[in-house]
C-alpha positions in Angstrom: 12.4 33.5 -56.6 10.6 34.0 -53.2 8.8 30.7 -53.6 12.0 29.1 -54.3 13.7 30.8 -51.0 10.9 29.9 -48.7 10.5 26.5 -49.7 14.3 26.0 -49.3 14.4 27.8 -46.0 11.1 25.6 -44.9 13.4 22.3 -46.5 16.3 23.2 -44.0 14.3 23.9 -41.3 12.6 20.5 -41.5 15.5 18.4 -42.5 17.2 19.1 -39.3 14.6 19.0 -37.3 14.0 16.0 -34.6 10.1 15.9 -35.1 9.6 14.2 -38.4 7.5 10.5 -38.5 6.0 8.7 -41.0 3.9 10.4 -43.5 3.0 8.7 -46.9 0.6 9.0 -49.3 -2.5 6.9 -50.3 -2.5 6.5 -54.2 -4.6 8.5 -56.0 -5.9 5.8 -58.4 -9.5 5.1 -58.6 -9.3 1.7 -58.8 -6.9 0.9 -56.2 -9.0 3.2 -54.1 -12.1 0.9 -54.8 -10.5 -1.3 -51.8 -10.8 1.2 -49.0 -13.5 3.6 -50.2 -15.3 2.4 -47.9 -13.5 2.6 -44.7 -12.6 5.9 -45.8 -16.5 7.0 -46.7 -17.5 5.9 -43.4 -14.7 6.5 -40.6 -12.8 9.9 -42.1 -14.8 12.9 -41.7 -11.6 15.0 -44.2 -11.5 13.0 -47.0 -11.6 15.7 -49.7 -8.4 16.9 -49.9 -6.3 14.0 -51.6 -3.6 12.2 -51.9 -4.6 11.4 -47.9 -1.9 10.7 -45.9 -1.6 7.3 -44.2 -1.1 8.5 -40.8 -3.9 11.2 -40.8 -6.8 8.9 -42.0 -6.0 6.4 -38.9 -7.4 3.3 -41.0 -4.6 0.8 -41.3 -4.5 -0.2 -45.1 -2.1 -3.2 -44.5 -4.8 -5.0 -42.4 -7.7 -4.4 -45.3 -5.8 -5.7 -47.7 -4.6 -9.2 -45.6 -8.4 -9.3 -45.1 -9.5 -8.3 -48.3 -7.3 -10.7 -50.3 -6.8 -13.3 -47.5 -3.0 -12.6 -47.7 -0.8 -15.8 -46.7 -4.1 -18.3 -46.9 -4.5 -19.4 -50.2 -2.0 -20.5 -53.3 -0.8 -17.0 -54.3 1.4 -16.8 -50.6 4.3 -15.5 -52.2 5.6 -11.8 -51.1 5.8 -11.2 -55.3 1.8 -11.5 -55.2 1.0 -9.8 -51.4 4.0 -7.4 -50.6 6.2 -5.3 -51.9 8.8 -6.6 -53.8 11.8 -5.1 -52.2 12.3 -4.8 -48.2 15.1 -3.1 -46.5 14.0 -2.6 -42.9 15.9 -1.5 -39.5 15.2 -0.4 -36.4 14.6 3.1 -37.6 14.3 2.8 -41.3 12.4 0.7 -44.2 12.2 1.1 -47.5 10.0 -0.9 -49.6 9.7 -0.9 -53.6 7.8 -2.6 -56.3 8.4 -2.2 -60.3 5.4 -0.7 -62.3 4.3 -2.2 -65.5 1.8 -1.4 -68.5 2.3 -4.3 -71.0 -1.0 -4.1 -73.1 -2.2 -5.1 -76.3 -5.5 -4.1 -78.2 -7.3 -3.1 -81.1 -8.9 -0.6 -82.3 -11.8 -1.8 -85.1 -13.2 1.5 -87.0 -9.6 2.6 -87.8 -8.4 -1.0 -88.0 -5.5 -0.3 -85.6 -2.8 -2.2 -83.7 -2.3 -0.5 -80.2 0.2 -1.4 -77.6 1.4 0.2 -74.4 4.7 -1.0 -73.2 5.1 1.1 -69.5 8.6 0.0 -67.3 9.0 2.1 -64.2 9.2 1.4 -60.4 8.3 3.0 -57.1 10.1 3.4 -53.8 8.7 4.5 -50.2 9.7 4.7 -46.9 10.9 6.8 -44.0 14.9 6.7 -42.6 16.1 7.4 -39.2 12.5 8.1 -38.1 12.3 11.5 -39.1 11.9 11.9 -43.1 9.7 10.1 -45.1 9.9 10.3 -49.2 8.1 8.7 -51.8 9.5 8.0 -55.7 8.2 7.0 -59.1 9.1 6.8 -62.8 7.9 5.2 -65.7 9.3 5.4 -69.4 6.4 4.2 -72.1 6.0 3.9 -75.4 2.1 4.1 -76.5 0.4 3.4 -80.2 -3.6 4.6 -78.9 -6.7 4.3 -80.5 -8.3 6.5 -83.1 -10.0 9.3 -80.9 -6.8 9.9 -78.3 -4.4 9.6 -81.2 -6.4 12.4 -82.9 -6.6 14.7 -79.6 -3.3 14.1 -78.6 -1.7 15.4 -82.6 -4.1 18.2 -82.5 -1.5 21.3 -83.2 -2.9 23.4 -80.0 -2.4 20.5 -77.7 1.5 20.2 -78.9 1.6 16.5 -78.2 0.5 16.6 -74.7 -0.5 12.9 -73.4 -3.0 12.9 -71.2 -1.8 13.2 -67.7 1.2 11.7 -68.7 3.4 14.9 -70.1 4.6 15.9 -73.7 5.2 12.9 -75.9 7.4 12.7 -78.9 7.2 10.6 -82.5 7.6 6.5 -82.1 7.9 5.2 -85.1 5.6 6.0 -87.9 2.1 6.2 -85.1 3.4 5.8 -81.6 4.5 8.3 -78.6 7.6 8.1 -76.2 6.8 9.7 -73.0 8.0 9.5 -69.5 6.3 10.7 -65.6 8.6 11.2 -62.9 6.6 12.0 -59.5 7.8 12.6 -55.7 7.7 14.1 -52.5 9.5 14.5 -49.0 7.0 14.3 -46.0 7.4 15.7 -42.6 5.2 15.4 -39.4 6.2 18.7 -37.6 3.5 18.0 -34.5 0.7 15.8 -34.7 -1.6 18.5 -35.8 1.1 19.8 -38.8 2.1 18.2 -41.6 4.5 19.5 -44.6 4.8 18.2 -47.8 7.0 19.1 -51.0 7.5 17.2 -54.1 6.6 16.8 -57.4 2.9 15.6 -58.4 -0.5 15.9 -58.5 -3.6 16.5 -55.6 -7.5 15.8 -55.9 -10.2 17.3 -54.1 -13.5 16.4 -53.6 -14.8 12.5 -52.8 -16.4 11.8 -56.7 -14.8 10.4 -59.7 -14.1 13.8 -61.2 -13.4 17.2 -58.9 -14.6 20.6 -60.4 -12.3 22.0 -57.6 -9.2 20.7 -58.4 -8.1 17.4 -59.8 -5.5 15.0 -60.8 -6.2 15.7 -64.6 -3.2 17.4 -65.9 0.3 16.2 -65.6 2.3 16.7 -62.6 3.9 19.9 -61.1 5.7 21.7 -57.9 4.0 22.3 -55.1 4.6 22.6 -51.0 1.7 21.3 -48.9 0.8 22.2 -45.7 -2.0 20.7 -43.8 -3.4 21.6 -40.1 -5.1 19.5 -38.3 -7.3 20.8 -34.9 -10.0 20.1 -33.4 -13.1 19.3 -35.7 -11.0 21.4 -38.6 -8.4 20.1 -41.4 -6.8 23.0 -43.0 -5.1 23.0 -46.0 -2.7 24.8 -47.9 -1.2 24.6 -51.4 1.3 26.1 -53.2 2.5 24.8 -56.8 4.1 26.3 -59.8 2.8 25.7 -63.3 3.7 25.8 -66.8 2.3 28.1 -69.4 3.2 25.7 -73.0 1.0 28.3 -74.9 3.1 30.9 -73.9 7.4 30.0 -75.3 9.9 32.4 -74.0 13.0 32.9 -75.2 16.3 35.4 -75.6 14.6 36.1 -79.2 11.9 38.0 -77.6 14.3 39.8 -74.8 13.9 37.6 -72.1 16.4 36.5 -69.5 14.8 32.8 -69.2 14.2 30.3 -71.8 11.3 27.8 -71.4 7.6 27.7 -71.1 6.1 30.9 -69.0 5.3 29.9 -65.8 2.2 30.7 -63.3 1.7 29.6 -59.9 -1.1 28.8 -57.7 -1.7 29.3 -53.6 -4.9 27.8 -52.7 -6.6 27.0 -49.1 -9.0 24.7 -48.1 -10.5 24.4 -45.3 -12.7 21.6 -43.8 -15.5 20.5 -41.0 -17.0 17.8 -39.3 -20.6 19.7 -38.8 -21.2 15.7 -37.2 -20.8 12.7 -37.7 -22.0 12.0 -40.4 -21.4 15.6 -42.2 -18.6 17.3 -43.2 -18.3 20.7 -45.3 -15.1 22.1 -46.8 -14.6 25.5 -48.1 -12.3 26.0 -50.6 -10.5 28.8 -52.5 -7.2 29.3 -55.0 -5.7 32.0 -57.5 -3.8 31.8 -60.1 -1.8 34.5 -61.7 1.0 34.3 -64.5 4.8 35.1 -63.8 5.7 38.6 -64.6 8.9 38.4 -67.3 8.7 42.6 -67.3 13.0 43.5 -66.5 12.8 44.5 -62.6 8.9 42.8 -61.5 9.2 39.7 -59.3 7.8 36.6 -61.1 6.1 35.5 -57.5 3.7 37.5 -55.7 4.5 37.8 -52.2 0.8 38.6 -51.1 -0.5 35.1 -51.8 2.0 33.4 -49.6 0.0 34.3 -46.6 -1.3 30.9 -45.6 -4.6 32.4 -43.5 -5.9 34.6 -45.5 -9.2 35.8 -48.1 -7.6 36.0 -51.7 -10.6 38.2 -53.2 -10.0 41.2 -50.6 -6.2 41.2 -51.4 -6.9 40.6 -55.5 -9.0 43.7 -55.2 -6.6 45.8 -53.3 -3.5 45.2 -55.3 -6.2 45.9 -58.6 -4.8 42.5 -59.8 -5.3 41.3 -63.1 -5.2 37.2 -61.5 -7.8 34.8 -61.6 -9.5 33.9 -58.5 -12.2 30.6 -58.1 -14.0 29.9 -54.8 -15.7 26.5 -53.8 -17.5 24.1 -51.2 -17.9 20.5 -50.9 -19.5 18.6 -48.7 -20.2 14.9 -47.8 -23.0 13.3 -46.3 -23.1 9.7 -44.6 -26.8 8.7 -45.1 -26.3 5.2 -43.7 -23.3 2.8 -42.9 -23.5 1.3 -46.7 -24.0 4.7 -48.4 -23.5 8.8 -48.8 -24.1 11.5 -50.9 -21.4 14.2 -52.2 -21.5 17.5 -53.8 -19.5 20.8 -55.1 -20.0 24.3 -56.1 -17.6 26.4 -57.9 -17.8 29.9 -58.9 -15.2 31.5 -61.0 -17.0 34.5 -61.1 -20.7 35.9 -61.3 -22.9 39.1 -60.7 -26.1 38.3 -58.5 -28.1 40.0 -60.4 -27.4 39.0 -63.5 -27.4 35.7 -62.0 -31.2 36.8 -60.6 -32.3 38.4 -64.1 -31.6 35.1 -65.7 -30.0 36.5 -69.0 -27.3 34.5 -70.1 -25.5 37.3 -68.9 -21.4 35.4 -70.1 -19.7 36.5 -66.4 -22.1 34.1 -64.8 -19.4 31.2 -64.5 -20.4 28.5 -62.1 -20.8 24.6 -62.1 -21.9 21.9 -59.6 -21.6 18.5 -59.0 -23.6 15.7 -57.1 -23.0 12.4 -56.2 -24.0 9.0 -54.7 -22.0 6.1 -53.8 -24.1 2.8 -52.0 -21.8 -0.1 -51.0 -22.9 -3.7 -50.5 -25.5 -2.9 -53.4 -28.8 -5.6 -53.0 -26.6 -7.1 -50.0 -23.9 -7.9 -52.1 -20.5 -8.0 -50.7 -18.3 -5.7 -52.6 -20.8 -4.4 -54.8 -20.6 -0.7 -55.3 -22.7 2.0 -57.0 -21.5 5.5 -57.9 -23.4 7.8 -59.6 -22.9 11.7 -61.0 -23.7 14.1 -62.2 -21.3 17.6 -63.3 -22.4 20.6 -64.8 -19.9 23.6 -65.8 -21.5 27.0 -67.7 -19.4 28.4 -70.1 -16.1 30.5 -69.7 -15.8 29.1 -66.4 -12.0 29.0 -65.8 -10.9 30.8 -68.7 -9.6 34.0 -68.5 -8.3 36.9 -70.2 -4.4 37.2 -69.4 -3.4 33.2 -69.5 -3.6 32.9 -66.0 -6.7 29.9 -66.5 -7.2 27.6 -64.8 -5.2 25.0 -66.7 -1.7 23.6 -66.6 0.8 21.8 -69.2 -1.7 22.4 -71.9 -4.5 20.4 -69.6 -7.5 21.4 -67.5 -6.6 21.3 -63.6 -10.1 20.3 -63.1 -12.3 18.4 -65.4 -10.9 17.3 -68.4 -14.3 18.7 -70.6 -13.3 22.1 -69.7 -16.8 24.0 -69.6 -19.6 24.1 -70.9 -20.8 21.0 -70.4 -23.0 18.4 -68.4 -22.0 15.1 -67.7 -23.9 12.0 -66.2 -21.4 9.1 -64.5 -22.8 5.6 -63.8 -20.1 3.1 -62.0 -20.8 -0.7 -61.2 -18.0 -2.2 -59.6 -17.8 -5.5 -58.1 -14.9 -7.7 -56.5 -14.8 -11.1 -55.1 -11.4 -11.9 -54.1 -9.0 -11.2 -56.5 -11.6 -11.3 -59.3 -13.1 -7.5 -60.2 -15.9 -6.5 -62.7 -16.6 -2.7 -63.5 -18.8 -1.6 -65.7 -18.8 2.5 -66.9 -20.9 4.5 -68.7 -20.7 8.7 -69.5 -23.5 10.5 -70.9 -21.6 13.9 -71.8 -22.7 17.1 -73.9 -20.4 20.1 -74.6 -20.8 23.1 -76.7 -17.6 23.3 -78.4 -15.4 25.9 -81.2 -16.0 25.5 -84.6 -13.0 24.8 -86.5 -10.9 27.5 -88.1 -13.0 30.5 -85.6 -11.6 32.6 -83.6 -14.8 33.2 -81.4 -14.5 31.3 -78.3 -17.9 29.8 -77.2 -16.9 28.7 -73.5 -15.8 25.4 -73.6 -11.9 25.8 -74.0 -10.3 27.3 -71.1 -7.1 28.4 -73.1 -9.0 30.8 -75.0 -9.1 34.1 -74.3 -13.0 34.9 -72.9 -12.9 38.5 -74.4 -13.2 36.6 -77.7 -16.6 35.4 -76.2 -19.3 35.0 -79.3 -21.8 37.2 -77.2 -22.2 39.2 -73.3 -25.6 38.2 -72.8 -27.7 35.5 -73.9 -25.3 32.7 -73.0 -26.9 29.5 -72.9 -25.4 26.1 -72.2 -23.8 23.8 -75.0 -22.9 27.3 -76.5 -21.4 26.5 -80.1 -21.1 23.2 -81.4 -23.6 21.5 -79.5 -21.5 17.7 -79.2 -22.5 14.2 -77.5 -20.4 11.6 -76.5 -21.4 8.4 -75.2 -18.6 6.4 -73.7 -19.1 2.7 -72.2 -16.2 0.8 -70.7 -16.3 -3.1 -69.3 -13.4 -3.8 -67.3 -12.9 -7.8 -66.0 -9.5 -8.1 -64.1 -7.0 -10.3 -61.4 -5.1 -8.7 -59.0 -2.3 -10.3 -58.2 -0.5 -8.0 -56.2 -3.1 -5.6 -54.4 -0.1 -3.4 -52.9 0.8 -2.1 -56.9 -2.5 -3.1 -57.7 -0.8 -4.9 -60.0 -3.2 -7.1 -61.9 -4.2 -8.8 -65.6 -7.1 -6.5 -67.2 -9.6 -7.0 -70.3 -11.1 -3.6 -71.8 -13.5 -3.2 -74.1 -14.0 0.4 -74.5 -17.1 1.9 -77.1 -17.3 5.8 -77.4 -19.8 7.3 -79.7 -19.2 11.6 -80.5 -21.8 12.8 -82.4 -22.0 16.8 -83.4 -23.2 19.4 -85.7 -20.0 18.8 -87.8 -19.1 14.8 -87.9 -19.6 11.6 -86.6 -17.0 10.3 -84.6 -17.0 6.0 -83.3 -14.3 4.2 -81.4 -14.2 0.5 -80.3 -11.6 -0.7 -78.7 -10.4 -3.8 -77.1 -7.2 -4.5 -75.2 -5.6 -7.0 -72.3 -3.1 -5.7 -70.3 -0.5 -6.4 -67.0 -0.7 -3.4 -65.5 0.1 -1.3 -62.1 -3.4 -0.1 -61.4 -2.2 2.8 -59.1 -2.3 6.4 -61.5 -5.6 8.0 -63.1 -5.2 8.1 -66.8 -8.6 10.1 -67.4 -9.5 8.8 -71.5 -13.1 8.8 -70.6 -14.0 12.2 -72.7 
């Protein structure tokens, strides 16, 4: 109820005031991102803290893409394959929108499956009168998958959950119907403070996965505020999640009906060290709503937007769940950088120092490497990495995890894993090649026991198999090799709107079964969202 009164008091404030400008979002999609990565790598110092915003990043995206794609100088000249499709533009106003499309068609070979994704939707952007500036999106899609999503996505504890994508239902006899709504007002209070509130999803970190905080799990609430001075970006986040393991209703005495809810505040701050380096400290907590007749489901202590969560946690002897981070980024030449992360959830030094196993220890890292222009090659890029979680990181004892909508908010494995990334990408033109592969282990459960062995972050860590003695891969040691070719045509690079052949093999391999997938499929699609099947 606080949240809600601050952010509507923060709304009015805003609305009315005569300081707004133009403040969208760059897409969050991996592959449209492939265009600018490197502009961004090289001439923005903040570029962890995702989706950027247009008018921070000082890169003009409009320009990169006439030159990347040679808008209005070739045979594709038409605004249907090089704008938006819909322009309404004044003096002091424009609004631009484009439909969205998924129409795909595969097949899946071991299960001898027919798969089809049929995605309509659209998106609108733009700014009025000079001083608001929104963004929109919906798509409605019916989905038949292949053997290894179908199977996760029916599993009873994931309650239908498609990836990223929401709560499905039944379609037909072996299909899902699901829908994504996402959107946000944005406001330029000066030119060193921006505020954003809407409805979707954020990403930090410059790899293909964040440890930190990622665009994994489907979208939610949140009120952004970022601060920009001097050689410092600072961040802060506010969202509200839903608890789908937790159903209240009047049955069990509550006023509210629904899934429980739990809300995050989280900070992060970053700095150019130089030119070429830049750190950025980050830290959240998470804590559930409080349903008990007369306590206050929003915690006014974490609304502070300067302030150390692990000083406060201790002195109001809460029960949430605090993580703390870094990241940093490091421009080795014009053509290439390195990237890494910590996380720590929580850990005793010396345990940590006794090397034990001791279960508390909960950390993971990441490190990365992107080269651009690979052998001289225009447009040929190279990303490598590497992520590592121990177990029980992110888990905790009271649902307050670190999850959200029955997903993980940072990597989709959960913990208790390690995980190798290789990314080939090239582009000439309109034509673009990628090639992916995953080397992943994870300890998972064994079916049908209640002892938790650090992998799922939904189960309760006091039902740990052991305090001490903790290894990695903890349970049901599992490997998965995933390889993905990609060949595709862009035709319109603002939607990223292109024709795409997959050919997808993923091999899972464990104490317990064999598991093979190979799948094909062509597709029209609107390249612009992460849909994270790669696990």
């Amino acid at each position: 109820f606080v949240m809600r009164q601050t952010v509507f008091f923060l709304f009015f404030i805003f609305c009315f005031a005569n300081i707004c400008a133009q403040q969208i979002n760059v897409p969050l999609g991996y592959s449209f991102n492939q265009l600018i990565d490197r502009e961004i790598s090289q001439k923005i110092n903040h570029s962890s803290f995702k989706p950027l915003i247009k008018t921070s990043i000082n890169i003009n995206i409009d320009s990169i893409l006439e030159k990347e794609f040679s808008i209005n100088k070739n045979l594709l000249n038409h605004k249907l394959f090089n704008r938006h499709w819909i322009l309404i533009e004044g003096d002091d106003y424009k609004i631009e929108g484009s439909p969205l499309l998924n129409l795909s068609l595969g097949y899946e070979r071991v299960e001898e499956i027919n798969t089809f994704t049929n995605t309509r939707g659209f998106v609108l952007e733009g700014y009025i009168g000079g001083k608001v500036s929104f963004y929109t999106s919906f798509v409605e899609n019916q989905s038949v998958f292949p053997n290894y999503l179908d199977s996760i996505i029916r599993t009873p504890t994931n309650d239908y959950v498609i990836p990223g994508q929401g709560r499905g239902r039944s379609y037909y006899d072996n299909g899902f119907d699901y829908a994504k709504s996402s959107g946000y007002l944005s406001f330029n209070v000066s030119d060193n403070f921006t505020l954003q509130l809407g409805h979707g999803k954020h990403f930090i970190g410059n790899g293909y996965r964040s440890l930190l905080l990622s665009d994994n799990a489907f979208n939610y609430p949140f009120l952004r505020l970022q601060t920009s001075f001097g050689k410092f970006q600072y961040t802060n986040l506010y969202t509200e999640f839903q608890d789908m393991k937790n159903y209240l209703s009047s049955e069990n005495n509550y006023d509210y009906m629904g899934y429980a809810k739990k809300y995050m505040s989280a900070h992060h701050l970053s700095y150019k060290l130089s030119e070429k380096f830049n750190i950025g400290i980050f830290e959240s907590i998470i804590w559930k709503s409080n349903h008990t007749l007369g306590a206050n489901g929003f915690d006014v202590n974490y609304l502070n937007p300067i302030i150390f969560f692990r000083p406060i946690e201790y002195s109001i002897n809460s029960p949430d769940n605090a993580i703390i981070g870094l990241d940093i980024k490091y421009n080795i030449t014009k053509g290439s950088n390195l990237y890494a992360q910590l996380i720590f959830d929580e850990f005793t030094l010396k345990q940590l120092k006794s090397n034990d196993g001791y279960w508390a220890n909960k950390y993971g890292y990441q490190l990365g490497y992107k080269h651009y222009d690979l052998f001289n090659i225009s447009n040929l890029t190279l990303h490598l990495e590497r992520n590592y979680v121990r177990p029980y990181t992110y888990s905790h004892w009271n649902n307050a995890n670190y999850g959200h909508y029955n997903e993980e908010l940072a990597h989709p494995l959960g913990a208790n894993f390690s995980e190798n990334i290789f990314i080939l990408h090239y582009r000439n033109g309109r034509l673009e090649i990628q090639l992916k592969y995953l080397d992943i282990i994870y300890g998972a459960d064994y079916i049908g026991d209640t002892i938790s062995y650090g992998n799922n972050i939904y189960s309760d860590y006091n039902d740990r198999s052991s305090d001490n003695g903790i290894e990695m891969y903890n349970g049901n040691k599992t490997n998965i090799d995933y390889s993905q070719i990609n060949i595709g045509y862009v035709i319109n690079p603002y939607t990223n709107l292109k024709v795409d052949f997959s050919l997808v093999s993923r091999v899972l391999s464990s104490e317990i079964h064999d598991y093979h997938t190979l799948f094909y499929s062509i597709s029209l699609k609107s390249d612009l969202f992460n849909h994270y099947y790669d696990f």
